[in-house]
Backbone as CSV, one residue per row, in Angstrom:
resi,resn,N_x,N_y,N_z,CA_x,CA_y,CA_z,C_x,C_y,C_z
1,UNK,136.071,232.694,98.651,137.465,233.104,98.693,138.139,232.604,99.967
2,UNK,136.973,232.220,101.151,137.884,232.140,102.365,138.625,230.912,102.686
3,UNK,137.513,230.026,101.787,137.210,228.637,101.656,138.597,227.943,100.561
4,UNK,138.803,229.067,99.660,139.889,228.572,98.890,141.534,229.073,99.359
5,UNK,141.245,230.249,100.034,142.527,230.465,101.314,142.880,229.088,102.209
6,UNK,141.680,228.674,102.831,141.721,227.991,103.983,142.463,226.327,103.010
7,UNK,141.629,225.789,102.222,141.894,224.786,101.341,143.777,224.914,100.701
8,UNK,143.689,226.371,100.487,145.308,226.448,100.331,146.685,226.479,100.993
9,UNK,145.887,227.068,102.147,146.863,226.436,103.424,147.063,225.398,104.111
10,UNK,145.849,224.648,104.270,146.062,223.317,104.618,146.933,222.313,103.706
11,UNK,147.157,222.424,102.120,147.969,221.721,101.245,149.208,222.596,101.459
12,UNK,149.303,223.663,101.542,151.154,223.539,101.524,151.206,223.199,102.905
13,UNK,150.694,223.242,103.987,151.108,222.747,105.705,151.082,221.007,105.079
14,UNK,150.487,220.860,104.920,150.553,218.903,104.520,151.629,218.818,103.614
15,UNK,151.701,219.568,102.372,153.357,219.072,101.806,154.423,219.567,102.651
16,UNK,154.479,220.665,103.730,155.464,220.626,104.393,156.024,219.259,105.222
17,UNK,154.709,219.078,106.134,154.846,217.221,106.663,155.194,216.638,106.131
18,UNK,154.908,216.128,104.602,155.138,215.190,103.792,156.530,215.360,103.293
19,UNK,157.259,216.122,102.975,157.999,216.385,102.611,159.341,216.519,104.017
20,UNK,159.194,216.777,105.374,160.219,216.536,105.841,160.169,215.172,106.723
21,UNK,158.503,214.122,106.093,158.984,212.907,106.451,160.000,211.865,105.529
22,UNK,159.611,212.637,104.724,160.368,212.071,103.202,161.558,212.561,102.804
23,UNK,161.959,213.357,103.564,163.802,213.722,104.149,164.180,212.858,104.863
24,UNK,163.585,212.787,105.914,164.264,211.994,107.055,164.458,211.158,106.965
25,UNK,163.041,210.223,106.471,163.054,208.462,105.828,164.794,208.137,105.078
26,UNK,164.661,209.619,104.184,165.822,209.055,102.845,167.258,209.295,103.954
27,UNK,167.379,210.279,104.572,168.420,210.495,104.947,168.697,209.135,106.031
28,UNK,167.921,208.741,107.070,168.257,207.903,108.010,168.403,206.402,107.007
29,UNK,167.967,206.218,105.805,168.028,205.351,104.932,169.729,205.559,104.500
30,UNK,170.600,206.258,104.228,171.394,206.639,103.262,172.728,206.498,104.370
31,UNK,172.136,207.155,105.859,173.215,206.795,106.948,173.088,205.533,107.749
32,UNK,171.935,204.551,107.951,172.145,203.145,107.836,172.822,202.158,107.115
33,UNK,172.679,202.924,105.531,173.259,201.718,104.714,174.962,201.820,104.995
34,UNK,175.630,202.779,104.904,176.833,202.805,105.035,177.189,202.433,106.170
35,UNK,179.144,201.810,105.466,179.407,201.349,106.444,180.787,201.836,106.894
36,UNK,180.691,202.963,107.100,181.702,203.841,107.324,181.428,204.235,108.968
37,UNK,183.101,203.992,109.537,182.691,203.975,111.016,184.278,204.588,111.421
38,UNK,184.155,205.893,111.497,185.107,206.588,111.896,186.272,206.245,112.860
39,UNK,185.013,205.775,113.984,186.109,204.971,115.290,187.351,204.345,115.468
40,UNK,186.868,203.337,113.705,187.707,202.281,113.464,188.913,202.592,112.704
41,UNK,189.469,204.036,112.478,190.192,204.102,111.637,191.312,204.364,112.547
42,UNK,191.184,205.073,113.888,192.061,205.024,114.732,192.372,204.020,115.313
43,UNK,191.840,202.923,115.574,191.723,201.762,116.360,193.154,201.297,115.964
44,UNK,194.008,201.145,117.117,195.016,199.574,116.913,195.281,198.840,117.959
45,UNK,195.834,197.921,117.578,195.477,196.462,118.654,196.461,197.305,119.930
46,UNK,196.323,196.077,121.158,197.122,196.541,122.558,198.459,196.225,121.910
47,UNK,199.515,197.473,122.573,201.098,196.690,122.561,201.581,197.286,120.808
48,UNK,200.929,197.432,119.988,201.138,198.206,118.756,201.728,199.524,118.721
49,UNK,202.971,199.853,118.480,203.627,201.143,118.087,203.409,202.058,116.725
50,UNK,203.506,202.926,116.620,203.319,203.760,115.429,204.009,204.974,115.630
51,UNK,204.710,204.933,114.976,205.648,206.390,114.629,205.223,207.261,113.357
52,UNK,205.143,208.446,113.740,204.549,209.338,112.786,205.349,210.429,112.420
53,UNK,206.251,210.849,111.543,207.454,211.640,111.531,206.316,213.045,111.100
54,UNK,206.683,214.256,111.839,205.932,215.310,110.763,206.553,215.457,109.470
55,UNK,205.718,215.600,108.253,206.478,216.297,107.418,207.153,217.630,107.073
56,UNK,208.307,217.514,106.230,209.377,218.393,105.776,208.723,219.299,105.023
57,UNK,208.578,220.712,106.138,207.780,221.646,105.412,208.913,222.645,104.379
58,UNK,209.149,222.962,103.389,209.773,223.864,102.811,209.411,225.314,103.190
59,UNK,210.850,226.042,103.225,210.255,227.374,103.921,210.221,227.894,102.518
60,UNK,209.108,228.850,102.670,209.020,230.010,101.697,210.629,230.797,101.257
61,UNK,211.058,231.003,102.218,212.180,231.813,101.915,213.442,231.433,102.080
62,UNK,214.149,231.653,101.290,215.547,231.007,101.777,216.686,231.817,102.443
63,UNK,218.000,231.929,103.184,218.608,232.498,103.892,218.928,233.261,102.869
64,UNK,219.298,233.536,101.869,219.748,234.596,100.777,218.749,235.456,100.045
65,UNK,217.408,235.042,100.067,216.670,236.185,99.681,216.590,237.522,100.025
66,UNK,217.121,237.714,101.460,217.128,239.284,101.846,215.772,239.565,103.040
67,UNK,215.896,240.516,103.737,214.979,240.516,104.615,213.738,241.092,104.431
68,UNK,212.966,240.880,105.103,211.898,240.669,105.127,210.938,242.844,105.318
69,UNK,211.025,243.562,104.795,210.266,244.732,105.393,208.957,244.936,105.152
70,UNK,208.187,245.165,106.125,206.986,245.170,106.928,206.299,246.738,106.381
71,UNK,205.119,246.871,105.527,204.965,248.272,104.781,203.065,247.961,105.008
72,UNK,202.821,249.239,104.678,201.447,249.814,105.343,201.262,250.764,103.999
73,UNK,200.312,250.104,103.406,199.026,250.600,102.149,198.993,251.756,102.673
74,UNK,199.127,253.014,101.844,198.772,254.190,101.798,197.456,254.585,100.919
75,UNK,196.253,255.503,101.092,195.275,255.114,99.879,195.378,256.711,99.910
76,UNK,195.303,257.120,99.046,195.523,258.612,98.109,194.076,259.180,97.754
């Protein structure tokens, strides 16, 4: 029995290894291949202007809806 304890722990400790070398492999595989490079999306040449207007937020409410009163849940 001790022998098949001992035999059973040593296989899930080895698929643990095996298994987060075989994460890493895929993952550092998956972020090599791409070619997505954040840096470059801000990048612009020297002497380049860019104007960025915010956008036109619509208000929720308009001047004729009436005002606004402020109320507090009562629980019974």
């Amino acid at each position: 029995m001790i022998k098949f304890l001992l035999i059973f722990f040593i296989v899930i400790y080895l698929v643990g290894l095996l298994g987060k070398w075989f994460f890493a492999t895929l993952i550092n595989k998956a972020t090599s291949n791409s070619n997505y490079n954040p840096s470059r999306e801000n990048q612009r040449s020297e002497g380049e202007i860019s104007v960025e207007k915010p956008s036109q937020k619509s208000k929720l409410f308009k001047k004729n809806d009436g005002e606004y009163v402020d109320y507090e849940e009562v629980k019974e």
